[in-house]
PAKEKE-583105 format. One record per residue: residue in three letters; y, z, x of N, C-alpha, C, CB in turn. Coordinates in steps of 0.1 Angstrom, whole numbers, plus 5000, padded with zeros to 4 digits. Last residue first. Glycine has a CB too. Example, Ala and Ser with C-alpha at 12.3 -4.5 7.8 and 13.67 -1.06 7.14 Angstrom:
BEGIN
SER497850715128498950715137500050795129499450575141 ALA494350785132495550785123496750785132495550905113 
//
This chain:
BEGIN
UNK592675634980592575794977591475844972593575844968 UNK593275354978591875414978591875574986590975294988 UNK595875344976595075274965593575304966595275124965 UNK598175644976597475514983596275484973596775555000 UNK600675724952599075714959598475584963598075764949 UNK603375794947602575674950601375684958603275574956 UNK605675964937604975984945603975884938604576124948 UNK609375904921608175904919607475914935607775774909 UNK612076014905611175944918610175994916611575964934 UNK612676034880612775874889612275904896613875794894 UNK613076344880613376224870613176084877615076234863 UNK612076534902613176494897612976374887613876454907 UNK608876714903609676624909610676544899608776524915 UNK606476854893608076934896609076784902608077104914 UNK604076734897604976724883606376764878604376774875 UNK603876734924604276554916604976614902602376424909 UNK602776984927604376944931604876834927604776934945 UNK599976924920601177004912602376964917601177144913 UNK599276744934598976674927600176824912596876624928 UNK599476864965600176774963600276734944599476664974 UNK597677044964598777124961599577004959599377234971 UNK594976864966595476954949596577024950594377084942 UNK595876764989595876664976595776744963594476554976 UNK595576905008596976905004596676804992598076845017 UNK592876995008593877105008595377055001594177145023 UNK591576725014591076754999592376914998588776804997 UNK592776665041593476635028592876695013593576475026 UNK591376895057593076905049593576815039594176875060 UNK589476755052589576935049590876965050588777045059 UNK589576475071589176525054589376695049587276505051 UNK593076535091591576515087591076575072590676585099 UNK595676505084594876465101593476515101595576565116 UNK597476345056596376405062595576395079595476355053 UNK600176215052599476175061598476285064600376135071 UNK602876035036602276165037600876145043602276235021 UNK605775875039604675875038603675965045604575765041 UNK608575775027608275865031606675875030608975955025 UNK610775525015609675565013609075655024608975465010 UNK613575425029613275465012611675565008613075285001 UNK614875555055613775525047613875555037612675555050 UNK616775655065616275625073615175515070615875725077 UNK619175785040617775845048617775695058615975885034 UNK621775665027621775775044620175795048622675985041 UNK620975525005622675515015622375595025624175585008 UNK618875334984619175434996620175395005618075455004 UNK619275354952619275274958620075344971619775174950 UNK616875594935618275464933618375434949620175544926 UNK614375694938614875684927615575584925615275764925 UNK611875684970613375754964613475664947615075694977 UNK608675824971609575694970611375734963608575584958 UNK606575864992607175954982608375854983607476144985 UNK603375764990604275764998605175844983604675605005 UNK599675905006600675834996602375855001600375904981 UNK597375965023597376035005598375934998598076225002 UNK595775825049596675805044597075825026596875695050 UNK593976025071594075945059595475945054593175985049 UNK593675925107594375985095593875935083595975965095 UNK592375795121591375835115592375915108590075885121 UNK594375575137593475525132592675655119592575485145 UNK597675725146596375755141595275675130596775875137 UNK600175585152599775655141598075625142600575605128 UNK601875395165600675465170600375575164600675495182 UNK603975295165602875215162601575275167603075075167 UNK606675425136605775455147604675355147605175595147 UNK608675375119609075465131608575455139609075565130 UNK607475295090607975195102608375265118609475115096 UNK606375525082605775425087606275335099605475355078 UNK608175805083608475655081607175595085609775595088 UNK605776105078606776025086607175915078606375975099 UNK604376405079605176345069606376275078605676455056 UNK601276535079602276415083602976395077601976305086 UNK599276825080600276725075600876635079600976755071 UNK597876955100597176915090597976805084596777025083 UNK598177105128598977035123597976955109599576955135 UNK597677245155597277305143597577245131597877415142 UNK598777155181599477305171599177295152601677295172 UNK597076995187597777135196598477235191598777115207 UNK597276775170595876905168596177005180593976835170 UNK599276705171599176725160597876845161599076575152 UNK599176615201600476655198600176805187601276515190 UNK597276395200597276535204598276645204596876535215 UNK598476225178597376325178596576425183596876295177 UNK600376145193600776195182599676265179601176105172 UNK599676025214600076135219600476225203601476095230 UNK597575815223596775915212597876025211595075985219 UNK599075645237598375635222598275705216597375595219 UNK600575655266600075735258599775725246600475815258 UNK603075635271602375525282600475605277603175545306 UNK605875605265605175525253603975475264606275375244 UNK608275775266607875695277606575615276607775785289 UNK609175855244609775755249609375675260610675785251 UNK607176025231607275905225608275765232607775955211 UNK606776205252605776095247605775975243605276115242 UNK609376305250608776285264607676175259608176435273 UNK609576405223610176325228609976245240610976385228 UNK607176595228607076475217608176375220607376535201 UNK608876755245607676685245607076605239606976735243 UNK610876865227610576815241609276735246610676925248 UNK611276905199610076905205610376795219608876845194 UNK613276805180613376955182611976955191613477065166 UNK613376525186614776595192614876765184616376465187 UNK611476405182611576505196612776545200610976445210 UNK609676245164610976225171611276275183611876265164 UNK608176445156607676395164608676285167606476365160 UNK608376825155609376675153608676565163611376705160 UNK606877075134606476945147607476805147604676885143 UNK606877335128607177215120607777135135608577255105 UNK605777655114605777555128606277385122603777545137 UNK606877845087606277805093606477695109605777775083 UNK609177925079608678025086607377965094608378135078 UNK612277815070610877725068609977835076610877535077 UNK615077745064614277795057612877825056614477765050 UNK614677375077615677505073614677585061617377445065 UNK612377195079612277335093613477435081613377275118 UNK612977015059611877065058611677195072610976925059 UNK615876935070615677015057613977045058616276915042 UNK615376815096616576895092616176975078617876795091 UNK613676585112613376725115614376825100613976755135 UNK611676355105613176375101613576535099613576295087 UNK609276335111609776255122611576305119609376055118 UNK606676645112607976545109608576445113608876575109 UNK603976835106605176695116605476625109604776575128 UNK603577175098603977025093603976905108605777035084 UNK601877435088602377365099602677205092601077375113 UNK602077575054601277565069602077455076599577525069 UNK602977575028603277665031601977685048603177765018 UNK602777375002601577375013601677515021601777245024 UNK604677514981603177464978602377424991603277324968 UNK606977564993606577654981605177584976607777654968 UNK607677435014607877575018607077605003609677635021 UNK606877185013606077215022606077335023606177155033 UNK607677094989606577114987605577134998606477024981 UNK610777124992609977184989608377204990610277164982 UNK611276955017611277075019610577165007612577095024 UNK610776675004609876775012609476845012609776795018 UNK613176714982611476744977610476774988610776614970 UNK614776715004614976835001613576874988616576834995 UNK614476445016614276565020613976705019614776575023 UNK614776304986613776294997613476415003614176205007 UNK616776354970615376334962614576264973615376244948 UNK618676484985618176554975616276504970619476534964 UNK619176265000618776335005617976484995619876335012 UNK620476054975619076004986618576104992619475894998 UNK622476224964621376224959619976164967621676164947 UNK624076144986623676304985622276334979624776384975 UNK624575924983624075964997623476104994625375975010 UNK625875944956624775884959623775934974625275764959 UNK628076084961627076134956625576074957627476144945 UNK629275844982628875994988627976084976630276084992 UNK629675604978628675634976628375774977628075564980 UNK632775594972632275584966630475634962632775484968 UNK633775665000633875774990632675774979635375774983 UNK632975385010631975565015632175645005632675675030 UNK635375315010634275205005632975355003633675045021 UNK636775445028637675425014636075405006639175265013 UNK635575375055635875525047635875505029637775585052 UNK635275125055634375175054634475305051633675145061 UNK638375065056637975055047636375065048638674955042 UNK640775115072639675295067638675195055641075515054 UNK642274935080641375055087640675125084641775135092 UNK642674765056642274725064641274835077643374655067 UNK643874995040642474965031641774885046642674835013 UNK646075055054645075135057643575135051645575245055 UNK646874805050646974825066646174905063648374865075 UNK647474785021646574685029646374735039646874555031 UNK649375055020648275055017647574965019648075085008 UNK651974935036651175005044650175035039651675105049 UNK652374725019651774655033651074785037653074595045 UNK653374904995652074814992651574735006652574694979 UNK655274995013654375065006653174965003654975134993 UNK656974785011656474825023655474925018657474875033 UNK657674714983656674604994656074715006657874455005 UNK658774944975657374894972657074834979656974834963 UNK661074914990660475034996659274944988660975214993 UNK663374704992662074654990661074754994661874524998 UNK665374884997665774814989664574794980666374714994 UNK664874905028665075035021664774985005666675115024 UNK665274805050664374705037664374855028662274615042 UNK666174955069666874855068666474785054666774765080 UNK664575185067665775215061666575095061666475315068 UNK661875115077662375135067663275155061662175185066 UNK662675005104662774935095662574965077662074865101 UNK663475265116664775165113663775055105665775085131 UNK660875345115661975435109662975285105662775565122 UNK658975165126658975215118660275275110658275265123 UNK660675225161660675075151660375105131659074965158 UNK660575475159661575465160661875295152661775515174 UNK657375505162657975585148659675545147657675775150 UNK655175445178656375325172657075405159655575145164 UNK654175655185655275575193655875485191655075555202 UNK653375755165654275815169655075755177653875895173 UNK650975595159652375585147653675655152651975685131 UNK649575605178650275475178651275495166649175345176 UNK648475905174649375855185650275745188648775855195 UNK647375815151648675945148649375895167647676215145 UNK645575645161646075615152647375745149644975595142 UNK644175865182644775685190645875655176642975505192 UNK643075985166643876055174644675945182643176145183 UNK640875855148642275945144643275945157641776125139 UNK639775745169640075655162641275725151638675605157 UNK637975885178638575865188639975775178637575785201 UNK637076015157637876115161638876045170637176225167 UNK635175835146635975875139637375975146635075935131 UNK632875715153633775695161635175725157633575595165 UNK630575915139630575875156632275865159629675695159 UNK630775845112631075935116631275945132630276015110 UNK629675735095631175675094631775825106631975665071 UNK627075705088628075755083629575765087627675845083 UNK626775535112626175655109626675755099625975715121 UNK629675445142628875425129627875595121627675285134 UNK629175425171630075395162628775395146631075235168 UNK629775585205628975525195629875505182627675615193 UNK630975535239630875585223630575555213631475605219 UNK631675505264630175525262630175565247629475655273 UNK633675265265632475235274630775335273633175255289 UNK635175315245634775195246633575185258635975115247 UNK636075595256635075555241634775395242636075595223 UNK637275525277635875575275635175585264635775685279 UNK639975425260638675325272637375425274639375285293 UNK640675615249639775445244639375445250640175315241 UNK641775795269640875825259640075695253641675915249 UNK643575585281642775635290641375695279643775745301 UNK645175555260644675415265643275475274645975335276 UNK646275805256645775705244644575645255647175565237 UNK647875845280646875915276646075855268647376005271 UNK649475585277648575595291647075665286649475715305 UNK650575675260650375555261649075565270651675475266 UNK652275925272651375915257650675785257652175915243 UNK653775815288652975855294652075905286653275935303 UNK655675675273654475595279653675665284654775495288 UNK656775865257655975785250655075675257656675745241 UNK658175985282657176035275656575975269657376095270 UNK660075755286658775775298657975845287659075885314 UNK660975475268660675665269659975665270660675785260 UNK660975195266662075265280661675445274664575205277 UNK658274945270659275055262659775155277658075175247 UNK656774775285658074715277658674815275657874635263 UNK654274875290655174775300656374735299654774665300 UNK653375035268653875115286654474995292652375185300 UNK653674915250654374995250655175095267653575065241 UNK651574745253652574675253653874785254652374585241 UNK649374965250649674835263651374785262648474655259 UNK650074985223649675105231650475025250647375135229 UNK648974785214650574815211650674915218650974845196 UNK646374715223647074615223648674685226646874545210 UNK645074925212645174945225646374825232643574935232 UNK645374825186646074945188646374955203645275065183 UNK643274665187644974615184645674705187645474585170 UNK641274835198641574705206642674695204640974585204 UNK640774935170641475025180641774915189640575145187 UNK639474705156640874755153641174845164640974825138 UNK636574725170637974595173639374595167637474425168 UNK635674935163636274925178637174785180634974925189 UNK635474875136636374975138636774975157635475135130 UNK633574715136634774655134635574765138635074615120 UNK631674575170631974675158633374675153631574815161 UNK631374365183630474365173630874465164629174385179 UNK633874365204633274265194632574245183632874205198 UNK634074595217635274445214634674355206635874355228 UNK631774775216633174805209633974645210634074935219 UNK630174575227629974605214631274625209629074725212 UNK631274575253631074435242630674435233630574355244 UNK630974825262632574765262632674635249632974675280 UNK628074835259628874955253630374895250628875075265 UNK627674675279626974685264627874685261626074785257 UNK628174805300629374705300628674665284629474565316 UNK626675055303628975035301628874925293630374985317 UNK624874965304624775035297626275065292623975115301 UNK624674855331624574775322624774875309623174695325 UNK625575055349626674955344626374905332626874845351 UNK624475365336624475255345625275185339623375195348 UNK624575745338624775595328624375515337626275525322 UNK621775985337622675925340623475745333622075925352 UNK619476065333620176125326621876075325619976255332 UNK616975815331617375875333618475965328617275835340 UNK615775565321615275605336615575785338616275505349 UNK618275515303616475475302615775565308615875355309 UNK621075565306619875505312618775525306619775535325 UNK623275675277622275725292621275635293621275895291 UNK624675525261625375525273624275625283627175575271 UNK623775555236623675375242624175395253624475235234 UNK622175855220622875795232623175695238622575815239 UNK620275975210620975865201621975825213621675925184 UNK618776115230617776055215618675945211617476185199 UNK620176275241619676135249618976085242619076145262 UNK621376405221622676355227621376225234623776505241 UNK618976575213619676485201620276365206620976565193 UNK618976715237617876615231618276515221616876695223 UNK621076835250620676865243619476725237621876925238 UNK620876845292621876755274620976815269622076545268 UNK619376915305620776925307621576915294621276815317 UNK615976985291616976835301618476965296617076565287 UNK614677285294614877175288615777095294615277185277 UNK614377585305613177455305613277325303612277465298 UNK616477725299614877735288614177645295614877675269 UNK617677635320617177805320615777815309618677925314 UNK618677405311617777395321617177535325618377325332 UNK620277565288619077485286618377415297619277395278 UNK622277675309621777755297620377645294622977775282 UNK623377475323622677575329621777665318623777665337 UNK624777375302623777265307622977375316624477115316 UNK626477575300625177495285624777445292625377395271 UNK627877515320627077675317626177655306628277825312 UNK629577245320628177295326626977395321628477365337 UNK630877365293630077275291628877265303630877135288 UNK632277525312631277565294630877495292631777605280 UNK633477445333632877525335632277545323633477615340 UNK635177205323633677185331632877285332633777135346 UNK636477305306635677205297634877235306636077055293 UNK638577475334637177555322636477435312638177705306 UNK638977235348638077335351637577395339638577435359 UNK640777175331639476995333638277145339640276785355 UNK642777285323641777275314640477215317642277215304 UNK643377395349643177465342642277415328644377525341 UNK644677105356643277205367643277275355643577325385 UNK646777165343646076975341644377085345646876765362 UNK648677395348647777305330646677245329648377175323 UNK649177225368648377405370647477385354650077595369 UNK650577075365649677015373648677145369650176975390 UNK652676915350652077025345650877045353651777015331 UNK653776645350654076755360653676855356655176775363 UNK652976455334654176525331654376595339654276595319 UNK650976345344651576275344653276345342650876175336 UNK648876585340649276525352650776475352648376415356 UNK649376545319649576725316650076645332647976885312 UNK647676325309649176345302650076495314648876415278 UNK645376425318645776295325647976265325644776145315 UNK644176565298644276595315645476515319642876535324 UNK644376415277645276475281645476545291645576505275 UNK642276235283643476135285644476295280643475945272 UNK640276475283640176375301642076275299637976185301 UNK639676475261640176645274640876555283638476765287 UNK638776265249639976305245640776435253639776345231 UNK636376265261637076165268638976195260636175965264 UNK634976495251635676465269636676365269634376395281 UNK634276445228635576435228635976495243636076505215 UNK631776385229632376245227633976325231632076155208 UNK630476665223630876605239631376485243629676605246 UNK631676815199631276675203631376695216632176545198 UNK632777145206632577065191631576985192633776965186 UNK633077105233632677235225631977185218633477315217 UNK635376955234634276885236633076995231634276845252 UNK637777115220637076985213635876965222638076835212 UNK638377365243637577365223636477245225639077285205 UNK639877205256639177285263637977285252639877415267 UNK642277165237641677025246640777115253642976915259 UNK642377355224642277265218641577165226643277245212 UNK644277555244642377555242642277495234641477675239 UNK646377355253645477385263644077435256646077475272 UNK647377355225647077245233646177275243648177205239 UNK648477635227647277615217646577495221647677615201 UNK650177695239648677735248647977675238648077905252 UNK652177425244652177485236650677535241652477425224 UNK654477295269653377285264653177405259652477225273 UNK657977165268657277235270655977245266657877315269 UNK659676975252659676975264659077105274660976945265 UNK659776895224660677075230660577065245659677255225 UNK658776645223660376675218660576835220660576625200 UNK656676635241657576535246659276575238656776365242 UNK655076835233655476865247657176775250654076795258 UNK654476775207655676895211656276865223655177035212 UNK652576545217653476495209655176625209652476455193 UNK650576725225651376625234652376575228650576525238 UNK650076855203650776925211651076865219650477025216 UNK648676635184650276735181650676805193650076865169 UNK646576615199647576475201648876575195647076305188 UNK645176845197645476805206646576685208644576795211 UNK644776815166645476945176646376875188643977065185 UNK643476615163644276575160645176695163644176505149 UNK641276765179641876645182643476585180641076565174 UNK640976905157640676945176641276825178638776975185 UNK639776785132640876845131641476885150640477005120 UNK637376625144638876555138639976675143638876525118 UNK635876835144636076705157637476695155635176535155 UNK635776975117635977045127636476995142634977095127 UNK634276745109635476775105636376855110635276815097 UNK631976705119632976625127634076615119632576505133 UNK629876855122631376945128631876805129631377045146 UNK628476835089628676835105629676905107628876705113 UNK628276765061627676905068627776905079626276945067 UNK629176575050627976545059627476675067628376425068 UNK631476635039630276625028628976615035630376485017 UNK633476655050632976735049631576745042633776795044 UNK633976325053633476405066632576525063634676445075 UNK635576225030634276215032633276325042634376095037 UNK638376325041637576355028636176335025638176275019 UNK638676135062638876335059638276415048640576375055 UNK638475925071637675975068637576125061637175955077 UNK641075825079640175895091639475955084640775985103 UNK642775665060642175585072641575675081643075485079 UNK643375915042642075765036641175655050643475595025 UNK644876035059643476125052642976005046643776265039 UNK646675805058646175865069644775915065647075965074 UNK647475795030647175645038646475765051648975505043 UNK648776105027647875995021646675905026648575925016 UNK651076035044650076155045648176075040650876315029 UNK652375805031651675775048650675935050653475775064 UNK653875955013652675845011651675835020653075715009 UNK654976145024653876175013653076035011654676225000 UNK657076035040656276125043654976115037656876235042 UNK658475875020657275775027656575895037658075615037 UNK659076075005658575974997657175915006659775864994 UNK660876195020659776275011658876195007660276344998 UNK662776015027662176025036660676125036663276055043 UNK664175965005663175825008662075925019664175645018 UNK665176224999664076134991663676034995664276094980 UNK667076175027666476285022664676245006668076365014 UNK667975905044668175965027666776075027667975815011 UNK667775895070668575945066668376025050669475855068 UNK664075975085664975875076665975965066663775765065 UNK662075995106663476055104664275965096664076075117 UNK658676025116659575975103661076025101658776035088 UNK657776165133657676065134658875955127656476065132 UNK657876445129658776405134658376265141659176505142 UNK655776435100657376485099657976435116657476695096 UNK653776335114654976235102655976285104654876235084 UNK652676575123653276445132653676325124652176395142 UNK652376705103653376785114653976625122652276925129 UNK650776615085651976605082652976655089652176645074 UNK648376655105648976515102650476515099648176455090 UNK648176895102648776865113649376715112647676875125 UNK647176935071648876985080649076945090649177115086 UNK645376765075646076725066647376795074645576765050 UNK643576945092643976795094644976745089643076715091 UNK643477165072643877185089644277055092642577225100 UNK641677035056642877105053643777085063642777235050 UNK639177055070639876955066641476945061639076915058 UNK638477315074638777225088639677075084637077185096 UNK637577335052639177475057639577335065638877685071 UNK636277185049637377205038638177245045637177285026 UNK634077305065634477155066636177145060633377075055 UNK633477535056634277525067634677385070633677585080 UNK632277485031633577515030634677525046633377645023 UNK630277325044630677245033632477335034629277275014 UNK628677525055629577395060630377315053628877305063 UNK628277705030628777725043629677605049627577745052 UNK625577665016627477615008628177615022628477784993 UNK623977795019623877615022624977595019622877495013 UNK623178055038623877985031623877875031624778015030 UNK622378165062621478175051622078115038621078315050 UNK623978115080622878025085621978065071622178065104 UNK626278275089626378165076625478095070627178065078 UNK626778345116626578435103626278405090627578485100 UNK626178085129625378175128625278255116625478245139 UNK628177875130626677885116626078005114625177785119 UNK628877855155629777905144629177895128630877815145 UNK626377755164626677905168627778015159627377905184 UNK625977515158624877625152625577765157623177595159 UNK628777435171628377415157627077505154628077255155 UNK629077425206629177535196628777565183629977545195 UNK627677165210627577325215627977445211627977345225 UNK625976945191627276995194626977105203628077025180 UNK623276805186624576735195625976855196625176575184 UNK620476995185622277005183623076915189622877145188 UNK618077055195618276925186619576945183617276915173 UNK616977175217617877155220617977055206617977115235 UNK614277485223614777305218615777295217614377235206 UNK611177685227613077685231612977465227613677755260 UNK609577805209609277685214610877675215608277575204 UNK609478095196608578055205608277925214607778075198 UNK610577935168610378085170609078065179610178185156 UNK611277605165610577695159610777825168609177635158 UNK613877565168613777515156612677595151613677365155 UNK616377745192615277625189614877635174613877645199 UNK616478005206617377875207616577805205618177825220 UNK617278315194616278245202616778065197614378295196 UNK617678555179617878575194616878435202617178755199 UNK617978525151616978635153616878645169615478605145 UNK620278335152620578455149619478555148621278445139 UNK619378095158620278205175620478345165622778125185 UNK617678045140616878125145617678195158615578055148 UNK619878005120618878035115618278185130617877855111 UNK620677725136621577855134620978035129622477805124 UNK618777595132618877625146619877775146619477485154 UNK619277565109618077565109618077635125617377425105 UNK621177375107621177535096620377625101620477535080 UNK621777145123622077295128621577415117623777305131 UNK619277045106619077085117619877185123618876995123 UNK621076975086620277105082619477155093619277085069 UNK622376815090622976905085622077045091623176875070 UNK620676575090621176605100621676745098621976505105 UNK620776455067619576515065619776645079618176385065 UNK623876405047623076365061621776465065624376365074 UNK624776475025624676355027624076325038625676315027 UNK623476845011624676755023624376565021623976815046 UNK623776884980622976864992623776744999621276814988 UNK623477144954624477064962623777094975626277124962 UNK622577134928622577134934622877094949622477144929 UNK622477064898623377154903623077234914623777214894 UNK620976794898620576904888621377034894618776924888 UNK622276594914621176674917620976834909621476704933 UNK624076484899623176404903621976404905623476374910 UNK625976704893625476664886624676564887626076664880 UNK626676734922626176854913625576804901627476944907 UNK628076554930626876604936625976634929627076694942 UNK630376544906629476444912628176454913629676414924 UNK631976774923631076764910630076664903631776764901 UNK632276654948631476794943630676814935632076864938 UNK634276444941632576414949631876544944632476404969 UNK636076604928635276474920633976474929636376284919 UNK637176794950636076814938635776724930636476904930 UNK638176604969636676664971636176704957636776794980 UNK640276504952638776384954637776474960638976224967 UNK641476704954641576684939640376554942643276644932 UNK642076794976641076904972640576874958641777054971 UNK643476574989642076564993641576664985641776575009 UNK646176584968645276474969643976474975645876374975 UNK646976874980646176824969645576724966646576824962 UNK647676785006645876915002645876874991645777115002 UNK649676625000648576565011647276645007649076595029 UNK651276764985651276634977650076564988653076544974 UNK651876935008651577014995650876864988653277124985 UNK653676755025652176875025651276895018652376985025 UNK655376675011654776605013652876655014655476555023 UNK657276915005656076884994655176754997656676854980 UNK658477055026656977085024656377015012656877215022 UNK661077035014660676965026658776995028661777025041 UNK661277184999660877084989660677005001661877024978 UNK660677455008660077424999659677244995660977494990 UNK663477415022662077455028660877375018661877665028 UNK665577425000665077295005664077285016666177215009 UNK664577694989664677574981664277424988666077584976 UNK665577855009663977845009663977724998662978005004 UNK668377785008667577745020666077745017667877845031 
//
């Protein structure tokens, strides 16, 4: 018995190892790109490090004294806290979190997949494991230091315990704080609370259904009460900084901002016009198919898309629309798992063909994943030989107040004041820069707190200061995958700071990585 336990588990087992055997190629990768040093892919990372940093001396924000909201997530800097002096941290909870995905995945093959012969049915378990962790990013994800490894795995929770409900015919509690959790995580993943609200309804679980839609509302309010208590908007800053679904005006959506939102996803972005097909089979399932359960999964699905199609973003590393896009994909394999099955066993004969269709199918879905693996040291190295030279030469050679436009690695670690003029760690700066009815706001901004350095994109801003001087730009090496900007441009707010930062600047040039180089303006 533990024999054929064992070997019924090797799909599993043949799923962690394939992702622990490409994480450590990227790893090592990293490591050797960045002189053995390992730096997230997204500069973003380091804003929760950084925020995590200071809930753990008792205070919500970037600097010590100035409350800020720069976290898209609500829980992520909080599950940082103990961790917040470590850079390896995310990286491994990513792993765990990723792992996590891989099992559940293989929970919902295994009773997706029921094929008589015993080895075929190990076979196409283990492949389709595979093909899955390639079409949802799994592998990539951890490398960006977010939670949206931690997204995924909540998610794809939640679709497994709707998927129990329908073959033990009872709901599992872990379902209920999974779908309570995920928005926690993302606040993108309401709309994944909301289509199994909807399931819990539809099944007659009505006490279930209230029970989760009340507590998501009650913790996610109580954060919005928590940062209108510091002073700050409802949402976290980050959330109405990158947002195509809040008004302009306001905190609120409008139509015009849906109906964008609907005609982006169906048309402009690829990964929303592959869910569409899905929503297609999804559709076709509740009109045509005879198991209520799998239509009332249908429904759920359908109901979770459609709000990501009306307020959900896509892209950015490959990361935005990733979750809605796992959990619709394990839910559409489930409910055609009966067509699936019989047709594997009928073409049993021609198993390569079908193998070789289901790897085009998932090069066709995941192929900005698959395409991603590729550059992820690279991405890493773009952040290494930008951000992370900032961060040096602001923590170990200028060591005073900064502004930034790319808040995350120059604040982590940082004791000093560090000015987002973005504003998604500076309320205010944000307030200025969006309501754009103010010129001088960067410079009064800059001389309210003391501010001698600049270090922005040029292109970011058209109101950069006539009497700055401009020292020079800090130019990446190879060819840029995640910053914002290849060139970084350093920015004196008057003569007695720059003759300050031009002899600490002119030592840190010589600590700098192999290729990149710092470019002095031509009349320095």
């Amino acid at each position: 018995m533990e024999t054929i336990y064992k070997r019924t588990q090797t799909p599993l087992y043949i799923g962690i190892g394939f992702l622990l055997f490409v994480v450590a190629i990227e790893l090592i990768s990293i490591l050797l790109l960045n002189n053995g040093t390992l730096v997230y892919v997204l500069d973003d990372a380091y804003i929760h490090l950084a925020l995590a940093e200071n809930i753990k001396k008792g205070h919500y924000g970037i600097n010590i004294g100035e409350f800020s909201a720069p976290s898209s997530s609500i829980l992520w800097p909080f599950i940082l806290v103990p961790f917040s002096a470590y850079e390896f941290a995310p990286l491994l909870i990513n792993i765990t979190a990723a792992v996590g995905s891989v099992f559940v995945i293989f929970k919902i093959l295994s009773l997706s997949i029921d094929i008589e012969n015993y080895h075929l049915n190990n076979l196409v378990i283990s492949t389709n494991t595979i093909f899955a962790i390639l079409a949802t990013n799994i592998i990539g994800l951890p490398f960006s230091g977010m939670e949206h490894s931690l997204q995924v795995l909540a998610v794809l929770i939640v679709a497994y315990g709707l998927i129990i409900e329908g073959e033990k015919k009872g709901i599992p509690r872990w379902l209920l704080s999974a779908a309570i959790v995920a928005p926690l995580i993302r606040y993108e993943c309401l709309a994944i609370s909301i289509g199994a609200v909807a399931y819990l309804w539809l099944r007659g679980y009505l006490k279930q259904a209230v029970l989760v839609i009340a507590l998501t509302s009650l913790f996610v309010m109580s954060f919005s009460f928590f940062l209108l208590s510091l002073g700050l908007d409802p949402l976290p800053t980050s959330v109405l900084a990158k947002s195509s679904f809040i008004a302009d005006e306001g905190l609120g959506p409008d139509s015009k901002s849906i109906l964008l939102n609907v005609y982006r996803s169906l048309s402009r972005e690829r990964q929303g016009v592959i869910m569409s097909f899905s929503a297609l089979v999804l559709l076709s399932y509740l009109l045509f198919g005879h198991d209520m359960q799998k239509k009332h999964l249908s429904i759920a699905a359908l109901i979770s898309l459609c709000i990501h199609f009306m307020a959900g973003s896509y892209g950015w590393y490959h990361r935005y629309e990733i979750y809605i896009l796992a959990f619709v994909l394990v839910v559409t394999l489930y409910i055609c798992s009966a067509t699936i099955t019989n047709f594997i066993e009928r073409n049993s004969t021609r198993l390569a063909r079908i193998i070789i269709l289901a790897a085009y199918s998932t090069v066709f879905i995941g192929l900005p994943y698959i395409s991603g693996l590729f550059t992820v040291p690279l991405a890493s190295n773009n952040i290494y030989e930008q951000q992370y030279q900032m961060h040096r030469f602001v923590v170990e050679y200028y060591n005073q107040p900064v502004a930034v436009n790319d808040l995350g690695y120059v604040s982590y670690k940082n004791e000093n004041y560090v000015l987002d003029l973005w504003g998604l760690g500076s309320k205010k700066a944000f307030e200025y820069r969006t309501r754009g009815n103010d010129k001088d706001w960067m410079k009064k901004l800059c001389e309210d707190s003391h501010i001698g350095l600049v270090l922005i994109y040029d292109e970011w801003f058209t109101d950069i200061p006539n009497d700055w001087i401009k020292l020079g730009e800090l130019r990446l090496s190879k060819t840029r995958i995640t910053p914002a900007g290849s060139e970084v441009a350093f920015y004196a707010t008057s003569k007695e700071a720059f003759s300050d930062i031009a002899v600490k600047l002119d030592e840190f040039i010589k600590t700098l990585p192999s290729g990149v180089v710092f470019v002095y303006e031509a009349n320095r």
